[in-house]
C-alpha angles and dihedrals in degrees: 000000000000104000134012135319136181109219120215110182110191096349090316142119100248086168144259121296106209103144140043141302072035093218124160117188109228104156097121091055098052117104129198109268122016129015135195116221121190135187125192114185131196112220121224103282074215091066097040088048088055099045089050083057102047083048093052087230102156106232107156123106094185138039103273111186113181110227095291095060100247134123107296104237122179101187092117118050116107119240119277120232098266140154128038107337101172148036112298109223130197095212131194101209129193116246091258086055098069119080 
């Protein structure tokens, strides 16, 4: 994961994941048998940014001007690395792995 996500484990808030190493603890709302694990994960604002402004969808609601002083236009940049990148583990940790 590059970014944020809010973690639900069996219809429950299990907390938000925004920094690395990107770990919730959920432990109290696991139940024997069958879990339900979701993540839900914020995209770049960069690349939303970017994808409003190849789309021509008007979303400022002030003058932006880049360094040079023209129109800011994103319509360029190339997408960031975001989401969810990697396996998602549900993880028992020893007491002196949790930090």
């Amino acid at each position: 994961m590059r970014e944020t996500a809010r973690v639900r484990l069996n219809g429950k808030d299990a907390g938000a994941a925004w920094s690395p190493p990107f770990r919730v603890r959920a432990g109290a709302l696991l139940r024997q048998g069958e879990n339900l694990l979701e993540v839900e994960v914020s995209n770049l604002m960069a690349n939303r940014i970017a994808e409003m402004d190849r789309r021509k969808v008007p979303w400022r609601r002030s003058y932006f001007v880049d360094i040079r002083y023209k129109d800011f236009d994103a319509s360029r940049w190339e997408p960031l690395p975001s989401g969810l990148l990697g396996p998602v583990r549900l993880a028992v940790l020893e007491p002196d792995e949790v930090r």
